[in-house]
C-alpha positions as a printed NumPy array, in Angstrom:
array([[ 19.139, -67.491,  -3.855],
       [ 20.208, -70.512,  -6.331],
       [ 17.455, -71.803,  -8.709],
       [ 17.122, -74.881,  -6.629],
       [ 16.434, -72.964,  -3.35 ],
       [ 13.693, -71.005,  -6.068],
       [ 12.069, -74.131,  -6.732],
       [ 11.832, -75.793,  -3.685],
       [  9.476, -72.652,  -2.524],
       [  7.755, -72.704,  -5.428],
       [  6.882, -76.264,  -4.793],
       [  6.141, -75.759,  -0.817],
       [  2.39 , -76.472,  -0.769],
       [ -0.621, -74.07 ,   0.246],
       [ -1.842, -74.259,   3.731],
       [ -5.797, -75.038,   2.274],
       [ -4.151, -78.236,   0.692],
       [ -2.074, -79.084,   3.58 ],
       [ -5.046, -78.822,   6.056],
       [ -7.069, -81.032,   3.493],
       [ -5.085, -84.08 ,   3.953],
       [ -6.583, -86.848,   6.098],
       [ -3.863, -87.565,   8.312],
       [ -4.557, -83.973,   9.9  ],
       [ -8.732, -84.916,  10.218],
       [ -8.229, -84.929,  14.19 ],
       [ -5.924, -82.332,  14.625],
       [ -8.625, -79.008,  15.923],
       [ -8.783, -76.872,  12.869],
       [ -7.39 , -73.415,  14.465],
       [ -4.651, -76.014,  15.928],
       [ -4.058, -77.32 ,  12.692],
       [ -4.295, -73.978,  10.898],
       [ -1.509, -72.671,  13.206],
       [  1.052, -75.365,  13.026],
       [  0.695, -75.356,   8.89 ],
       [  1.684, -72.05 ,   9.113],
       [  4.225, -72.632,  11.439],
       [  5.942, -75.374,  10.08 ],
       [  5.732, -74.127,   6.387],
       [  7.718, -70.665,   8.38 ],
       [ 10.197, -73.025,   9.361],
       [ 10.937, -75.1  ,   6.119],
       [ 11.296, -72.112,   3.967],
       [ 13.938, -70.747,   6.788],
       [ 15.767, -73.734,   6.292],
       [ 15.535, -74.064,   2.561],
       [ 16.906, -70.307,   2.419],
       [ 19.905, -71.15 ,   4.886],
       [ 20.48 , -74.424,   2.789],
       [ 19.749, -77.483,   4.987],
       [ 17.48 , -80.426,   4.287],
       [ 14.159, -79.716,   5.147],
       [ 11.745, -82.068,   6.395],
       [  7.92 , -82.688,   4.756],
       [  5.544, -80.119,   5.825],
       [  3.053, -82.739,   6.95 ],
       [  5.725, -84.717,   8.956],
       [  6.425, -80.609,  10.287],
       [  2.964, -80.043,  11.016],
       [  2.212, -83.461,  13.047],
       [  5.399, -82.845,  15.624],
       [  4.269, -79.305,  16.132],
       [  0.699, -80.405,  16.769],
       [  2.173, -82.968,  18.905],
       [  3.775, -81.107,  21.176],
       [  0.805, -78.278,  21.673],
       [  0.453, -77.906,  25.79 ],
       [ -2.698, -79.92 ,  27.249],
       [ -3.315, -76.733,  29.975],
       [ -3.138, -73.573,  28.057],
       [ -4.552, -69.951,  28.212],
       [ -8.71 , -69.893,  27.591],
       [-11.393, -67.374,  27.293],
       [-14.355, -67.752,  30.241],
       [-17.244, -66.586,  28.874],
       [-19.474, -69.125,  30.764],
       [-20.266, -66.688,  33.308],
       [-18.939, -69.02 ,  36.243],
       [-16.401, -66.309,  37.514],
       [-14.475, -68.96 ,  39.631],
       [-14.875, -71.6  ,  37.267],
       [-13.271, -75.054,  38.575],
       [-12.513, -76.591,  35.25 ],
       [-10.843, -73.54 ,  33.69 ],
       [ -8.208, -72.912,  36.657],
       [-10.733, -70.892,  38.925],
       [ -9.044, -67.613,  40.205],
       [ -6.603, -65.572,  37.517],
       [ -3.819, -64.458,  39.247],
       [ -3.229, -60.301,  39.432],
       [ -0.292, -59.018,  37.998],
       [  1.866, -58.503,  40.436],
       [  1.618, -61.879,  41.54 ],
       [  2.149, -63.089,  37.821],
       [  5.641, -61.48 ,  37.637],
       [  6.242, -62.773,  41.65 ],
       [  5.939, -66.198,  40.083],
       [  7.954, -65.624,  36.984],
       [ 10.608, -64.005,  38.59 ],
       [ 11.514, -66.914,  40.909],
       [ 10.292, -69.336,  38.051],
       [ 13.682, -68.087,  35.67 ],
       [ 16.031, -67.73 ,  38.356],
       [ 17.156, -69.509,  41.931],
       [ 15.028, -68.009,  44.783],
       [ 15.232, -67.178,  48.518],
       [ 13.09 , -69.786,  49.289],
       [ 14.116, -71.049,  52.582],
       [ 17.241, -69.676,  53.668],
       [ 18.025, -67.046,  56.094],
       [ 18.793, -63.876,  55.095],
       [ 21.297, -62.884,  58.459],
       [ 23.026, -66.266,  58.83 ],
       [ 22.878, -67.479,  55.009],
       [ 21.666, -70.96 ,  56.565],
       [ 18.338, -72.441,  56.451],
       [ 15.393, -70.63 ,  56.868],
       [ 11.684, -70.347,  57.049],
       [ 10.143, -70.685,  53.674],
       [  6.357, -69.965,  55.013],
       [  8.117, -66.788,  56.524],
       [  6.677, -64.036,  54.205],
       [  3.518, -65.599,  53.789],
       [  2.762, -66.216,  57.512],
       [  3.527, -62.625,  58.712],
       [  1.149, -61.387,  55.88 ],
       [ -1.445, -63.75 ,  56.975],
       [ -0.72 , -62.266,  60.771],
       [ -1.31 , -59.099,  60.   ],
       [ -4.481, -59.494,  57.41 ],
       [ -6.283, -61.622,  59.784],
       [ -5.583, -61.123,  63.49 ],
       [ -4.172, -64.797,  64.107],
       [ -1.488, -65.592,  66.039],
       [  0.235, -67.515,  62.94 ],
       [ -0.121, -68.879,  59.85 ],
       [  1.04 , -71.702,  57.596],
       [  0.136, -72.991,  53.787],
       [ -0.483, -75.995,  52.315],
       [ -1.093, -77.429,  48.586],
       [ -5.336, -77.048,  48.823],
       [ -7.837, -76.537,  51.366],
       [ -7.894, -80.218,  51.092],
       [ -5.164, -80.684,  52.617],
       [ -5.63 , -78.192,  55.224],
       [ -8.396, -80.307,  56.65 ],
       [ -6.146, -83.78 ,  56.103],
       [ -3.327, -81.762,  58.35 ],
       [ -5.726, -80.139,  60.433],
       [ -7.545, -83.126,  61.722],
       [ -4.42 , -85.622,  61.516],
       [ -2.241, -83.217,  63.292],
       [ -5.223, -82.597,  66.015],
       [ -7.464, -85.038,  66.248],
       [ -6.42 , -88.347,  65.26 ],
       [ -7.49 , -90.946,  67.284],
       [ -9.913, -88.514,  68.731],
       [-13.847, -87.753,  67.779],
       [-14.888, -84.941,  65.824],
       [-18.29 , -83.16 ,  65.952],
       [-19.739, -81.828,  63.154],
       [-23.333, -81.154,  62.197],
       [-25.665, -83.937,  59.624],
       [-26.271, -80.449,  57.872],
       [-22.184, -79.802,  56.958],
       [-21.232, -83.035,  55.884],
       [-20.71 , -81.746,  51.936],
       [-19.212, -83.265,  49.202],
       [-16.882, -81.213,  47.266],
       [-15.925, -81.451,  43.248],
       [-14.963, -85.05 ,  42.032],
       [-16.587, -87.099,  44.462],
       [-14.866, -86.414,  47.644],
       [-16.67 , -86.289,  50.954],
       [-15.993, -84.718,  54.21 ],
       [-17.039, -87.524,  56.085],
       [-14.158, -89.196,  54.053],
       [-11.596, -87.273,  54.545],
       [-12.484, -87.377,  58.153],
       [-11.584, -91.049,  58.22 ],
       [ -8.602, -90.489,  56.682],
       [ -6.942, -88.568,  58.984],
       [ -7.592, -91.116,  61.696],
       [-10.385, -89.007,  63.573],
       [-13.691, -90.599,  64.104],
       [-16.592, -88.667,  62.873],
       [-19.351, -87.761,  65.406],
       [-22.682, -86.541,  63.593],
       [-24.729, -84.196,  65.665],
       [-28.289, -82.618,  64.835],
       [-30.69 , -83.078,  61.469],
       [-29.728, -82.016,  57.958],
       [-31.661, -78.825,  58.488],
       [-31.548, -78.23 ,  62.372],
       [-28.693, -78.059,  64.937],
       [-28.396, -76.58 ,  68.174],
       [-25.789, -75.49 ,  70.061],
       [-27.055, -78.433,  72.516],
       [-26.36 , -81.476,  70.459],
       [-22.802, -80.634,  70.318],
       [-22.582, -80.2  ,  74.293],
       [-24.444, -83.852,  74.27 ],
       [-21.8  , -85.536,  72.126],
       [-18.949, -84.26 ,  74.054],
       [-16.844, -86.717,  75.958],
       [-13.398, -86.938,  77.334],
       [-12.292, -88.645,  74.15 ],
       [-13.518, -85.424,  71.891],
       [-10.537, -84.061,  69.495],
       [-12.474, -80.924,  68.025],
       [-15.367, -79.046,  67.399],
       [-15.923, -78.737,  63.51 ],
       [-17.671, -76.487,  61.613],
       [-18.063, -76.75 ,  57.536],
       [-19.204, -74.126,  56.077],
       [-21.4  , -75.107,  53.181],
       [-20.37 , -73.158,  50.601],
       [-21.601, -74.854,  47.435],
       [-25.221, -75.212,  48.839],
       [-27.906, -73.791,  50.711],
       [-30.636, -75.809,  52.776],
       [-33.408, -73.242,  53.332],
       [-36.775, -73.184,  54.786],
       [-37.162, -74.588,  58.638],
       [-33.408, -74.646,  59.703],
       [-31.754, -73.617,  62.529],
       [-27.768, -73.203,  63.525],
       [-25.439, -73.114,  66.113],
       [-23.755, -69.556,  66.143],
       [-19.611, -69.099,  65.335],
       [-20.148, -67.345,  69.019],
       [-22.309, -70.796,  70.896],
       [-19.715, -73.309,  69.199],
       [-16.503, -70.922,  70.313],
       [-17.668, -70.32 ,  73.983],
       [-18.666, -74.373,  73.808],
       [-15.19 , -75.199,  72.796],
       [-14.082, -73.054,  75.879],
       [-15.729, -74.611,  78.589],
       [-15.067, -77.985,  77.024],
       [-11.33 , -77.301,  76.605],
       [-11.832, -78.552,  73.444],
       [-10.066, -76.656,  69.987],
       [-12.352, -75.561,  67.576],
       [-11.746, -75.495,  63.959],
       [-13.575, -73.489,  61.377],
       [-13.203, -74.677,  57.339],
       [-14.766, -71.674,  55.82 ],
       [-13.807, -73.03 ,  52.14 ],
       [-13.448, -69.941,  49.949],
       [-11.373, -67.499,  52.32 ],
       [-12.922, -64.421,  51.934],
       [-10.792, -61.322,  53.   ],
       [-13.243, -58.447,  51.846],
       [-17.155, -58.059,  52.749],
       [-19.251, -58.55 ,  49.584],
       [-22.522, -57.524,  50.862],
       [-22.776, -54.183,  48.719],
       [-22.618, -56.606,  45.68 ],
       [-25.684, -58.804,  47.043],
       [-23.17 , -61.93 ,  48.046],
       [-24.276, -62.271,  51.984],
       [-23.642, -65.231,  53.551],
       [-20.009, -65.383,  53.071],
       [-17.886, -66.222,  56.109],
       [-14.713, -63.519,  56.232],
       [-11.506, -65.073,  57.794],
       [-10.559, -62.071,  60.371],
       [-14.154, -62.273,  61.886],
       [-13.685, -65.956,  62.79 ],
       [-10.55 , -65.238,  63.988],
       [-12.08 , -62.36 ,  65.797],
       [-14.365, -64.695,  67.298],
       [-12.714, -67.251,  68.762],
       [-11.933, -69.805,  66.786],
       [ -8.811, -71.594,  67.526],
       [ -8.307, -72.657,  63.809],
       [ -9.572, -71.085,  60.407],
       [ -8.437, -72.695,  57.102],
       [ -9.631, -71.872,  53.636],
       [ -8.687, -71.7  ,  49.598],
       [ -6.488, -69.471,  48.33 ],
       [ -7.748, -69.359,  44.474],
       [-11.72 , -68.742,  45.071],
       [-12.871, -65.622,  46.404],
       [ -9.083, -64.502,  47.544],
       [ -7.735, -64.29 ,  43.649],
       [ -4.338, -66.363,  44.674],
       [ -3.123, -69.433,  43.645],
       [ -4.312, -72.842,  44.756],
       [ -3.205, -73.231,  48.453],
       [ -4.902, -74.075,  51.451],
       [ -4.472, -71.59 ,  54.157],
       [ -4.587, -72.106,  58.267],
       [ -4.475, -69.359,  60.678],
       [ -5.109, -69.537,  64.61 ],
       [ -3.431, -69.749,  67.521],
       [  0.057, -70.389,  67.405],
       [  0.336, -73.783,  69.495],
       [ -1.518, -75.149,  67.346],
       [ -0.168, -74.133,  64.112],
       [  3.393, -75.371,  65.542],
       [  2.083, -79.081,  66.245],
       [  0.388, -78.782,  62.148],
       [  4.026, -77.476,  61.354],
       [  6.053, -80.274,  63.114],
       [  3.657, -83.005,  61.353],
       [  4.753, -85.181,  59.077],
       [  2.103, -84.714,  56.547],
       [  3.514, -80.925,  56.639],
       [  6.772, -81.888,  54.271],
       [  4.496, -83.828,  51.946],
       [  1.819, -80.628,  51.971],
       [  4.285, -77.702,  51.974],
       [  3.748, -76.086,  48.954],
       [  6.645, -74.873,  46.066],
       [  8.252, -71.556,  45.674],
       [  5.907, -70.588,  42.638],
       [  2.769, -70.732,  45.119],
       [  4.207, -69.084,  47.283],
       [  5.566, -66.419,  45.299],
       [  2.186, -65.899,  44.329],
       [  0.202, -65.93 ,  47.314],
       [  2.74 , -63.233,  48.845],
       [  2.446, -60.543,  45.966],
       [ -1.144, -61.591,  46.412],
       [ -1.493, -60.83 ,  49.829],
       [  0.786, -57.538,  49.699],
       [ -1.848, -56.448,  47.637],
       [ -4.522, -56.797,  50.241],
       [ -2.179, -55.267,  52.895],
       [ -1.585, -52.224,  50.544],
       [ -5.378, -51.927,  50.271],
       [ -5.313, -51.616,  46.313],
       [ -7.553, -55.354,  45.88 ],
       [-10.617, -53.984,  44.466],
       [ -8.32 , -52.816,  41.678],
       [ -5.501, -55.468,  41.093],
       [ -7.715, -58.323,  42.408],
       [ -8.934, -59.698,  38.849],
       [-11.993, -61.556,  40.473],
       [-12.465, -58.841,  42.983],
       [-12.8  , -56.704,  39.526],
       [-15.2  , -58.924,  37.965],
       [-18.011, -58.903,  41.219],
       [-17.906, -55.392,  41.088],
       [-17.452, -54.769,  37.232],
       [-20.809, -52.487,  36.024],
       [-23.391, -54.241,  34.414],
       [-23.683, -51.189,  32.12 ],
       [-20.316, -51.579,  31.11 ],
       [-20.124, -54.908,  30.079],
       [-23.547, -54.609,  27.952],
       [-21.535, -51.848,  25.743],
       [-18.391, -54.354,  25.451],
       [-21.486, -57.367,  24.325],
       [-22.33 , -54.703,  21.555],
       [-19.126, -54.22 ,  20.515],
       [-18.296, -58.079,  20.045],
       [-21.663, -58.758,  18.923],
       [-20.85 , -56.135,  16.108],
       [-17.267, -57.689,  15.336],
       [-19.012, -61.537,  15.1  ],
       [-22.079, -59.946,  12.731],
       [-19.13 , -58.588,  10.203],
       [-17.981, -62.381,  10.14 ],
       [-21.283, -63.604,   9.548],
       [-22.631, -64.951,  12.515],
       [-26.578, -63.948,  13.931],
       [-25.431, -62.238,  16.888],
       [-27.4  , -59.812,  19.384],
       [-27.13 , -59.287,  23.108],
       [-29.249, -59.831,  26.242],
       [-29.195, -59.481,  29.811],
       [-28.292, -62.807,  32.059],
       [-26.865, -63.48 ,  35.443],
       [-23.174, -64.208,  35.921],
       [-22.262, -66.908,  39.388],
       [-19.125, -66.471,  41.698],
       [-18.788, -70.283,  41.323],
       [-15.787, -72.322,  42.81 ],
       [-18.133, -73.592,  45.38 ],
       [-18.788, -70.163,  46.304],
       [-21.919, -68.498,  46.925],
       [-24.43 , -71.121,  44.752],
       [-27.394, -69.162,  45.477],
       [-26.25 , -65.327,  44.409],
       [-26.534, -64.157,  41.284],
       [-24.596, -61.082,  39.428],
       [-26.207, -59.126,  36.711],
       [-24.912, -59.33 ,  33.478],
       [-24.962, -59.244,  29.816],
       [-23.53 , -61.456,  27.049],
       [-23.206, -61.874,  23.497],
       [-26.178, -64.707,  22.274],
       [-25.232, -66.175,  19.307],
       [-27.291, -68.491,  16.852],
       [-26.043, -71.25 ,  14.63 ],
       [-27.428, -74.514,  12.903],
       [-25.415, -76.825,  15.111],
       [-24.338, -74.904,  18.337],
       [-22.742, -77.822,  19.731],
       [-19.954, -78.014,  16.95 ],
       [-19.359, -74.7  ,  17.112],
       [-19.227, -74.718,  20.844],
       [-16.322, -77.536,  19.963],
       [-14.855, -75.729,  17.554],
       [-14.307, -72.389,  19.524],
       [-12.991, -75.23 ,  22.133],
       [-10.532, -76.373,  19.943],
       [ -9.193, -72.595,  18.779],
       [ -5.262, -71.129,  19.665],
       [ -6.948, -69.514,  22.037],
       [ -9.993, -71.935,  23.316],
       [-13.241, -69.952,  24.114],
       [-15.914, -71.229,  26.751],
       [-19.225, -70.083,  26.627],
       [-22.656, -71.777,  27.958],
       [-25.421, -73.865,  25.276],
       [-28.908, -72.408,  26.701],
       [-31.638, -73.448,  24.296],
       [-31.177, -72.041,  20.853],
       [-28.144, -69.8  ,  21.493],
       [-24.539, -69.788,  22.701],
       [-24.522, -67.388,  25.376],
       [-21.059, -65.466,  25.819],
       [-20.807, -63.544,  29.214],
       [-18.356, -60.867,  29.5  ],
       [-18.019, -60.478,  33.17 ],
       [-14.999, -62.951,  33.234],
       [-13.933, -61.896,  30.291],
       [-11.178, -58.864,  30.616],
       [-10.771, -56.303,  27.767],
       [ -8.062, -57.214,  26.252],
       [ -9.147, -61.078,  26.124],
       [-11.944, -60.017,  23.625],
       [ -9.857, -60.028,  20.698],
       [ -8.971, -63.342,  21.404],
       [-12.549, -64.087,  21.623],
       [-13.516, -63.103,  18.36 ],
       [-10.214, -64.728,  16.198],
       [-11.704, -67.934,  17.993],
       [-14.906, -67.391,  15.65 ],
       [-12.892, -66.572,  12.466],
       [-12.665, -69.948,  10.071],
       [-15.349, -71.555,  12.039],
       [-18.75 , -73.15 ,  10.297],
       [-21.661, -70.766,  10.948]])
């Protein structure tokens, strides 16, 4: 090393004064932190090898700069499928699925006999066959989309009955009824927000009817003086009217989760089962996949979905796919309680996850926060099952301005999200896997108390 080399280091700044500086003021602090480090790793590599080195502030900006927008996060909330943070975590087989055909070309649609063109939906569908009981299958970018194809593919031009009491809005503003209209079906309302009968549908049927359409409302409940048409009244309906009957079921539950206290949750095989001509649901809510929509039902009517136009602009990638096949293998192997991260999660022990609160509440008390822990309820979320709770615990912590350090622990390498419930900042575990709790507590380390 040269004397010149010697005193450049010597004259490379500390990261306190570096992080002091104002043109850094709106760069998160654990962000800012980090790229200090980084950059001042990367100047003294260069200084050693003997190139010009750039400023560490002009270092630190580019590497702030270029810090991903969607990144890994910590769900403590207690929302298990929580929308905003990416809903369903993927198991991980399905992680390495995607990653493998993410580095390297894939057999995504060619035939493995004739080396030609093939089927990309191929895997998928016969997975979905045999899981479900329908005659075929085929996948699409959201359940969205599934109803846009659905209805466009089978009932444009056409009516489409659907009870006042299913006409829901999903996230970000979009309605059913909506989405109805876009496909070119016209909507036919039937029955009262909290009563329909298998009658009013037989009433609104006429020669011009596309569908029968049932919505299941998964991200409310109306309770109190209501009444339904049965899955069994609207399938033999659809019979004797020669009419196909389609059944959005939203979150796509495989598995029964009654022993857990979540009733009310339609399963996809026992539509299918049933009747129903059409099923389509999400693929990251109570499935643990990626985000897909999924249709299964009888096979002429999957082919005229397939042979739509809207089906090239739908079809989803190779990395979704990937994904939803290890996912599904899974299910067929009968190992999804286990590999399923958000099956895991409904059924992890309350008991347990009270002994992990103490444990983190310990670790957070050593850094000098008021910590202690408390029972609370954890939700499925996702639009899934609003009115069942989970028992749970979580880590309640108390500070003089919760809502900075709330944005803080936002704003760490590794952002945490907890949940602001009068004077505390309540951190459920459920979500929150083992080896994510170490995470969880560097987030607190630097931060105001």
């Amino acid at each position: 090393m040269t004397d010149e080399q010697r005193q450049q280091l010597r004259a490379l700044p500390q990261v306190e004064r570096v992080s002091a500086e104002p043109e850094l003021a709106q760069v998160p602090v654990a962000l800012r932190l980090a790229c200090i480090r980084q950059a001042l790793h990367e100047i003294r590599e260069e200084i050693l090898l003997g190139r010009p080195a750039t400023s560490v502030m002009e270092r630190t900006l580019a590497l702030a700069s270029r810090a991903p927008k969607v990144r890994g996060a910590v769900n403590a909330t207690g929302i298990l499928l929580h929308t905003n943070l990416g809903r369903a975590t993927l198991a991980p087989a399905a992680v390495a699925a995607v990653a493998a055909v993410a580095q390297q070309h894939a057999t995504l649609e060619v035939d493995d006999e004739s080396g030609g063109r093939g089927d990309r939906q191929a895997g998928c569908a016969a997975l979905l066959r045999e899981l479900t009981g329908a005659d075929d299958a085929i996948v699409v970018n959201n359940n969205a989309a599934a109803t846009v194809l659905a209805l466009t593919a089978l009932a444009s031009g056409k009516d489409v009955i659907l009870s006042r009491s299913e006409l829901v809005e999903i996230g970000g503003h979009f309605r059913l009824p909506d989405v109805i209209v876009q496909s070119g079906a016209r909507l036919v309302e039937v029955g009262t927000t909290n009563r329909t009968r298998v009658g009013d549908y037989t009433r609104a049927l006429t020669e011009n009817t596309g569908m029968l359409l049932r919505c299941h409302p998964s991200n409310f409940r109306v309770v109190g003086f209501t009444e339904s048409a049965s899955l069994e009244e609207l399938v033999a309906l659809s019979r004797q009217a020669a009419v196909p009957f389609g059944d959005d079921i939203g979150s796509g539950a495989l598995v029964d989760f009654a022993p857990f206290g979540l009733t009310d949750e339609p399963q996809v095989q026992k539509s299918i089962a049933a009747g129903a001509d059409l099923v389509w649901f999400s693929g990251d809510k109570l499935l643990g996949g990626p985000q897909a929509g999924i249709l299964v039902g009888r096979a002429d009517l999957i082919a005229v979905c397939k042979k739509h136009p809207l089906m090239r602009a739908l079809r989803p990638d190779k990395l979704t796919l990937a994904a939803l096949e290890a996912t599904l293998r899974i299910y067929r192997d009968g190992t999804h309680w286990e590999e399923i991260p958000i099956l895991r999660r409904i059924q992890r022990d309350p008991g347990e996850i009270s002994r992990r609160c103490r444990t983190v509440a310990r670790k957070l008390k050593r850094l000098g926060y008021d910590t202690t822990t408390e029972a609370t309820f954890s939700q499925v979320g996702g639009g899934s099952l609003p009115d069942r709770q989970l028992p749970s615990h979580a880590v309640a912590v108390r500070a003089a301005n919760l809502p900075a350090l709330a944005r803080q622990l936002r704003h760490a390498a590794t952002p945490v999200y907890g949940r602001i419930e009068r004077d505390r900042l309540l951190l459920d575990l459920r979500a929150v896997d083992p080896d994510e709790e170490a995470a969880l507590v560097r987030a607190f380390e630097g931060q105001s108390t």
